[in-house]
C-alpha positions as CSV (number, residue, x, y, z in Angstrom):
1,X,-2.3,-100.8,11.5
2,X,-3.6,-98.3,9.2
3,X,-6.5,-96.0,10.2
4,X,-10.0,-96.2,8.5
5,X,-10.8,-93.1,6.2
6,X,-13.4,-92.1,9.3
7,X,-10.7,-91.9,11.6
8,X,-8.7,-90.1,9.4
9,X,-11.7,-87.8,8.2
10,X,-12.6,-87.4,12.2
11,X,-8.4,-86.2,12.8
12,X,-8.3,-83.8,9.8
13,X,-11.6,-82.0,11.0
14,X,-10.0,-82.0,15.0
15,X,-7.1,-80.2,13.8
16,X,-8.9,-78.1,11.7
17,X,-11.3,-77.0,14.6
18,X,-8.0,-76.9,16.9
19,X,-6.5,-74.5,14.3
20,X,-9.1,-72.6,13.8
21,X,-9.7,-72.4,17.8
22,X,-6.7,-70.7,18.0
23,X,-7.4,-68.4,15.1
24,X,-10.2,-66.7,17.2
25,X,-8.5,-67.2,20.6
26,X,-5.9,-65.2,19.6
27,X,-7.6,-62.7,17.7
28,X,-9.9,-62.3,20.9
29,X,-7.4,-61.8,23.3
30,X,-5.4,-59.6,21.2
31,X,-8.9,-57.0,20.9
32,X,-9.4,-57.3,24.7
33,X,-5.2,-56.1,25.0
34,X,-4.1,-59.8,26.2
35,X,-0.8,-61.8,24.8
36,X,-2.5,-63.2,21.9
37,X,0.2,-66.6,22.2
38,X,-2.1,-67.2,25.2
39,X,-5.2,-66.6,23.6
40,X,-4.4,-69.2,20.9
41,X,-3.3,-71.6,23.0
42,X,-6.8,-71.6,25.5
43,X,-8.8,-71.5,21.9
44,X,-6.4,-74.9,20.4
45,X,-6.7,-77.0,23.9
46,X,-11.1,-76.0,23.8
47,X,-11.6,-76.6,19.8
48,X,-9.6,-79.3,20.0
49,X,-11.9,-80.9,22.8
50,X,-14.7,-80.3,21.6
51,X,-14.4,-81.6,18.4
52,X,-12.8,-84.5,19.8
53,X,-15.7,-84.8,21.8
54,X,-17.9,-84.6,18.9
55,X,-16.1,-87.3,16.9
56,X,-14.4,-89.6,19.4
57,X,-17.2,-90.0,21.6
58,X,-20.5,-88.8,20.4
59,X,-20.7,-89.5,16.8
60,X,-19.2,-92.8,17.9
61,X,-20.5,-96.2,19.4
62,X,-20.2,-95.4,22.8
63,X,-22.3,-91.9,21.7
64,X,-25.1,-94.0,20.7
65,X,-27.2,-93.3,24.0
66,X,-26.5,-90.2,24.0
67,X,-27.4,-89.3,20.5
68,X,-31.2,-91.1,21.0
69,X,-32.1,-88.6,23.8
70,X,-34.4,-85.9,23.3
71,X,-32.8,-82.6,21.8
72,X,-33.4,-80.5,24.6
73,X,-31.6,-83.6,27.0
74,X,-28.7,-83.7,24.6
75,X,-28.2,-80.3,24.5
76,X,-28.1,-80.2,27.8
77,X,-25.6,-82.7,28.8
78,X,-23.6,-81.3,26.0
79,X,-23.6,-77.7,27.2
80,X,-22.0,-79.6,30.6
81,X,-19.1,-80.9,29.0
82,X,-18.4,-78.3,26.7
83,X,-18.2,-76.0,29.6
84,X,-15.8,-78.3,31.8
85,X,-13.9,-78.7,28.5
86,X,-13.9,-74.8,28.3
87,X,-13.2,-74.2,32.0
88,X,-9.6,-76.6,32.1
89,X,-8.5,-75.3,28.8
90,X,-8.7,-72.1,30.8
91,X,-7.0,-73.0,33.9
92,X,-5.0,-75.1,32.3
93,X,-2.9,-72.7,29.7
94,X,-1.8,-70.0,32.6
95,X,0.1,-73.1,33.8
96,X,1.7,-73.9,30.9
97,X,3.5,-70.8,30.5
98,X,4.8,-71.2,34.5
99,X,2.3,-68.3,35.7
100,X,1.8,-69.5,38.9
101,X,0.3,-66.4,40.7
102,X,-3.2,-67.5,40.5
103,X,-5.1,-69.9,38.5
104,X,-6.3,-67.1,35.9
105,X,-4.5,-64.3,35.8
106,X,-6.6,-61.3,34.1
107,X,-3.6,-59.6,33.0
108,X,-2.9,-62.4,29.9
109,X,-6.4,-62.1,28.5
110,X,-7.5,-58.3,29.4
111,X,-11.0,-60.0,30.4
112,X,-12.2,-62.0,33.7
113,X,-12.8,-65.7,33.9
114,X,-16.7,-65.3,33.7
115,X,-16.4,-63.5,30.5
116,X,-14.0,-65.8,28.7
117,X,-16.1,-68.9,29.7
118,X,-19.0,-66.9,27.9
119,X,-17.5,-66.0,24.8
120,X,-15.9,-69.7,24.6
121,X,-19.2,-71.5,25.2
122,X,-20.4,-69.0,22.5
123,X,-18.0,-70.7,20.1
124,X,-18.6,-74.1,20.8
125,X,-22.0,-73.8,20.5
126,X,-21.7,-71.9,17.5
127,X,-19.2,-75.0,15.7
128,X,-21.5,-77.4,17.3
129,X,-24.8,-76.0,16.3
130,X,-22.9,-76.6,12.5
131,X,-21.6,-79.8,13.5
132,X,-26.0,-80.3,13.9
133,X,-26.6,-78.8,9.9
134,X,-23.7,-81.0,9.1
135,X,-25.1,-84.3,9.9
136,X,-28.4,-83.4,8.8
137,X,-27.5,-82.9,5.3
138,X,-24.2,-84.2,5.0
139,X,-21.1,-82.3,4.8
140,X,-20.6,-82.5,1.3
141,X,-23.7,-81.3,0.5
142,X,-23.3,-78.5,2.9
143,X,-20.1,-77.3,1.6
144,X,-21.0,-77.5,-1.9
145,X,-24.3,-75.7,-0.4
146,X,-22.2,-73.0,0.6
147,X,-20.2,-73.0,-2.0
148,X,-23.2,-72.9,-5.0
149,X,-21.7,-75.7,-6.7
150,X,-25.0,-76.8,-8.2
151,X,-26.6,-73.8,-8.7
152,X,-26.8,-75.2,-12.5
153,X,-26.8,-78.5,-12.9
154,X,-23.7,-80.0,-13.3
155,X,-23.1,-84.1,-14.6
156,X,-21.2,-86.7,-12.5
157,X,-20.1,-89.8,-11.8
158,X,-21.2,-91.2,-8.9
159,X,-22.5,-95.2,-7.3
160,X,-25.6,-95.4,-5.9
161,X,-26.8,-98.0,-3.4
162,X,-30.9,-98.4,-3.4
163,X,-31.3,-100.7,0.5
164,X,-34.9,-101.5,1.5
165,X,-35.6,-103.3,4.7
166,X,-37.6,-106.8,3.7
167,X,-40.8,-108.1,4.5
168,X,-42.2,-104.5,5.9
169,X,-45.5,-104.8,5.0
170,X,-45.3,-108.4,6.8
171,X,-43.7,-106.9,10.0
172,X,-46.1,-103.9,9.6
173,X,-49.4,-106.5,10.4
174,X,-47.3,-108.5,13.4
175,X,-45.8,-105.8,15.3
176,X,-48.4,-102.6,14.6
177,X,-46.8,-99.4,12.7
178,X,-45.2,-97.9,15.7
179,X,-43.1,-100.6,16.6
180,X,-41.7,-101.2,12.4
181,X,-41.6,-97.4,12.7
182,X,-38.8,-98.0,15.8
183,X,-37.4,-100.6,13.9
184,X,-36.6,-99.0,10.7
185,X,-35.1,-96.0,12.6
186,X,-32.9,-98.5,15.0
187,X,-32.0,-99.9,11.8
188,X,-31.5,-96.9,9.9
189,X,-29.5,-95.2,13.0
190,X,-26.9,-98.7,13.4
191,X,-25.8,-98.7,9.7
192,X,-25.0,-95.2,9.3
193,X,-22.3,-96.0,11.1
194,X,-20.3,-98.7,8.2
195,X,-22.0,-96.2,5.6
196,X,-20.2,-93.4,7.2
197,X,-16.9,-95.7,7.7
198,X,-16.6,-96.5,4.2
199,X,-17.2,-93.3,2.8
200,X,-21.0,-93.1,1.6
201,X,-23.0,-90.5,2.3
202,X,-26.7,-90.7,3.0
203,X,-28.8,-89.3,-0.3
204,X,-32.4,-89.5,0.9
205,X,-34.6,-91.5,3.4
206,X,-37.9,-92.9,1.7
207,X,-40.1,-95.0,3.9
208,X,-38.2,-98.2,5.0
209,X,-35.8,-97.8,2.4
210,X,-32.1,-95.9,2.5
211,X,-30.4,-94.6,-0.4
212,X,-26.4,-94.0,-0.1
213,X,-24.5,-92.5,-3.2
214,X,-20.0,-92.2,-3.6
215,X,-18.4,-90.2,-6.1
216,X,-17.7,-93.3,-8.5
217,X,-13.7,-93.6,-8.1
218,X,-14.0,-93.4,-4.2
219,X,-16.8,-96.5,-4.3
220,X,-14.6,-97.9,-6.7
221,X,-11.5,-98.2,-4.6
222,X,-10.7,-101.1,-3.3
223,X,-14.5,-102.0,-3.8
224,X,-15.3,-99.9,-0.9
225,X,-18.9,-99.5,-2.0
226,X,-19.1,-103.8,-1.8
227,X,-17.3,-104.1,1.5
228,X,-20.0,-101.5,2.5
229,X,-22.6,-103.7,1.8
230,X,-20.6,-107.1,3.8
231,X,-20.1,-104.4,6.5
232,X,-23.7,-103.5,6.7
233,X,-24.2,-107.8,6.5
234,X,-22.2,-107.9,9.7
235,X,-23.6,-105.1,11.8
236,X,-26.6,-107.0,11.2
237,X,-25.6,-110.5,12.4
238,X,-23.7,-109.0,15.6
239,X,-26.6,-107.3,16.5
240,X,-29.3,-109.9,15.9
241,X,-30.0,-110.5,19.1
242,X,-30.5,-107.3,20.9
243,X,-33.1,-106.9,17.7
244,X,-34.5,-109.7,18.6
245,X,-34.7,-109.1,22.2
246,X,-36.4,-105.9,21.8
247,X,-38.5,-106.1,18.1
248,X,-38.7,-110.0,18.1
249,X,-37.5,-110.2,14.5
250,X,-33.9,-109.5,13.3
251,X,-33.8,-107.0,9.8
252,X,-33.1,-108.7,6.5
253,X,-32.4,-105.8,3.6
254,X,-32.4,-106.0,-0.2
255,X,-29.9,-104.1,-2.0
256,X,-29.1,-102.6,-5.5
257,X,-26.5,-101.0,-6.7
258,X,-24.8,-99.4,-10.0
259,X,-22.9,-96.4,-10.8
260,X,-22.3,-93.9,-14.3
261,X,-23.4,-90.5,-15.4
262,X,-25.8,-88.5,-13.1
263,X,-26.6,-85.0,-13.5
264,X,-27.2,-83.0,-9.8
265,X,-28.7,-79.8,-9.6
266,X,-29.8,-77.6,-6.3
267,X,-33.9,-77.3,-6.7
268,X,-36.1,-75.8,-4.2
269,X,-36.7,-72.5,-2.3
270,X,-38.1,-72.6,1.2
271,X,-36.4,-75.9,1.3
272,X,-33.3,-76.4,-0.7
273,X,-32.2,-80.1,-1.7
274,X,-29.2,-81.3,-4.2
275,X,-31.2,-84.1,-6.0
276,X,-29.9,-86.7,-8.6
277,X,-31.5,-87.3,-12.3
278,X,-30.8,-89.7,-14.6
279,X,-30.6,-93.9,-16.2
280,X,-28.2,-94.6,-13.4
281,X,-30.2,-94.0,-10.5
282,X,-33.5,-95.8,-12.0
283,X,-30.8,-98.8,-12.7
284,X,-29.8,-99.0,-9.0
285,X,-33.6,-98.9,-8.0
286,X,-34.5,-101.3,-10.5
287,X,-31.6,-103.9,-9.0
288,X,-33.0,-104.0,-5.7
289,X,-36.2,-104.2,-7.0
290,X,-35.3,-107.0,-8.8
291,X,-33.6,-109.0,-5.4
292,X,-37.2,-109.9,-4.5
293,X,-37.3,-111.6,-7.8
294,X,-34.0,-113.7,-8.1
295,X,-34.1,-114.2,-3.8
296,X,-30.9,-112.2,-3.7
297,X,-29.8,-110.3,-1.1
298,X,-27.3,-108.1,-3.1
299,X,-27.6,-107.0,-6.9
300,X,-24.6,-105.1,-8.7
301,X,-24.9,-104.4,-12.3
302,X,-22.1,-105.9,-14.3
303,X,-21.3,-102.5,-16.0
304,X,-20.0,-101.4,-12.6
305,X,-18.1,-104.4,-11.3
306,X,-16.7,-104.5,-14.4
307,X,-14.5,-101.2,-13.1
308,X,-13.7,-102.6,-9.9
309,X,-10.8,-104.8,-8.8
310,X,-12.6,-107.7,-6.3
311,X,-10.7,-109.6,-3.9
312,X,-10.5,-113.5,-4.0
313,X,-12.8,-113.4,-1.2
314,X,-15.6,-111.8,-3.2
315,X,-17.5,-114.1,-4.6
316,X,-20.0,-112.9,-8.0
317,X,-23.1,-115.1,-9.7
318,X,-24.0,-114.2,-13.1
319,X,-27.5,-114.3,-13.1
320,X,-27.9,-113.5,-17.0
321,X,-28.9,-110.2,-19.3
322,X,-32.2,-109.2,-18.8
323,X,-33.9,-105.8,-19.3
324,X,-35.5,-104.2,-16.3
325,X,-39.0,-102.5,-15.9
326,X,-38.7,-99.0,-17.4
327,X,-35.5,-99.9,-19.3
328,X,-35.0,-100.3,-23.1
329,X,-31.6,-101.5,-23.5
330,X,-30.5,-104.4,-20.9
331,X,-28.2,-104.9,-18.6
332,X,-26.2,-108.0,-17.1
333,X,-27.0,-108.6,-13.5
334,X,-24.4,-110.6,-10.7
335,X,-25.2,-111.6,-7.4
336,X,-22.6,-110.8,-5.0
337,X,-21.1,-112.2,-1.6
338,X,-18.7,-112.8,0.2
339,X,-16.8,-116.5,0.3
340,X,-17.6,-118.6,3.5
């Protein structure tokens, strides 16, 4: 059975933490006048806990109650199992190599236990507190960040998904704004996860609405930017009840979505952003603007289904040309779901 691209993503970022764990193990052990084989080994079996950790358990389902703690409790509890990750990485490697005389012998790192459970959680906290910028801003964005990629704007072609949770203002007056408040982000937090899975990545949060952009041949494969949407559809419907249970409503959502030329540029100063300009973007907004409209749940402009490849169990409504608020020229607008 072949593995999603978020498992495979999740692997190649494990080994590349693993590697790079035994990069500075060996590099640490080898300044301290250890055997620098044993140094990499210790930093390989830690980084590749701790970002397995990280991605197999935390930023997973079975993370979910963990990641809706406070900060200060998450950090905690983190710091717990990094450390008992750190401390059998440690005990574990002397063993490895058949040195039996003691769990830790000092002669193979040329520093004491103490210290090398220091400099370790140092590390980890140091790859996790990135892991932290990461998910805040996405990693694409921090590594073309890093890299100054849009420095000066530069044009692309990307999809963009415009979602916006229905009925707010109606849910707003029956539960009170605190309780849509915990909604949205319940909602908001559960479908990250098939946004992540099929490759999207989170643009920008605006009130009760989500938008999710792809480089356009990524969405484009396979129609992975569709069976986003169906995927998002079904998180929904499985978890119905506990939103029932605890909101008394379950989340409907509206979606547009469209794809073309964009040009992204790097603005701000005290607060840097990559932002998006340009007809594509106002063309996705306009789509799920207009689902209110037609009472459809899912708007794709024909321009962009016209470059993907659909399934036979993708199902598409022509609902005619028109021209949308703000627009000049028109554009042909489909429904789309799934077959039953």
């Amino acid at each position: 059975m072949p593995i999603s691209q978020r498992t495979a993503s999740a692997l190649r970022i494990c080994i590349g933490t693993a590697m790079a764990g035994a990069a500075i193990g060996a590099s640490y052990s080898a300044m301290l006048g250890g055997q620098p084989k044993l140094g990499a080994t210790v930093g390989f079996l830690i980084g590749s806990g701790v970002s397995a950790l990280e991605l197999f358990i935390v930023q997973r389902r079975i993370g979910e109650p963990l990641r809706r703690m406070k900060l200060a409790y998450f950090i905690g509890i983190m710091t717990v199992l990094w450390m008992l990750i750190i401390a059998i990485g440690l005990q574990v490697t002397p063993h490895l190599y058949g040195m039996s005389e003691g769990l830790y012998p000092k002669a193979w790192t040329g520093s004491t236990l103490w210290q090398d459970i220091a400099f370790s959680l140092a590390v980890a906290f140091l790859l996790n507190f990135f892991g932290r910028i990461r998910s805040l801003v996405g990693s694409r964005v921090l590594f073309n960040f890093l890299l100054g990629r849009y420095h000066r704007p530069l044009r692309e072609e990307r999809v963009f998904l415009f979602l916006d949770l229905a009925h707010s203002t109606m849910l707003s007056e029956k539960l009170g704004d605190i309780c849509v408040q915990s909604l949205i982000g319940r909602f908001f937090f559960d479908i990250a996860q098939p946004i992540s899975e099929y490759g999207g990545e989170t643009h920008r949060y605006i009130g009760d609405e989500i938008v999710v952009t792809w480089p356009l041949k990524e969405a484009i494969r396979g129609a992975r930017c569709v069976r986003c949407v169906f995927a998002i559809q079904d998180l929904i419907a499985a978890r119905a009840p506990t939103y029932h249970a605890e909101f008394g409503v379950i989340p409907e959502c509206r979606i547009g979505m469209h794809g073309g030329s964009v040009v992204a540029s790097e603005v701000g100063d005290d607060k840097r952003e990559i932002v998006y300009f340009g007809d594509t973007i106002n063309t996705a907004a306009r789509l799920e603007q207009m689902c209110k409209q037609l009472k459809r749940a899912f708007l794709v402009s024909g321009e962009l289904l016209s470059r993907m490849s659909l399934s036979s169990d993708i199902l598409t409504e022509e609902l005619g040309t028109m021209e949308l608020r703000g627009k000049q020229q028109q554009v042909r607008i489909l429904s789309v779901s799934r077959a039953a």
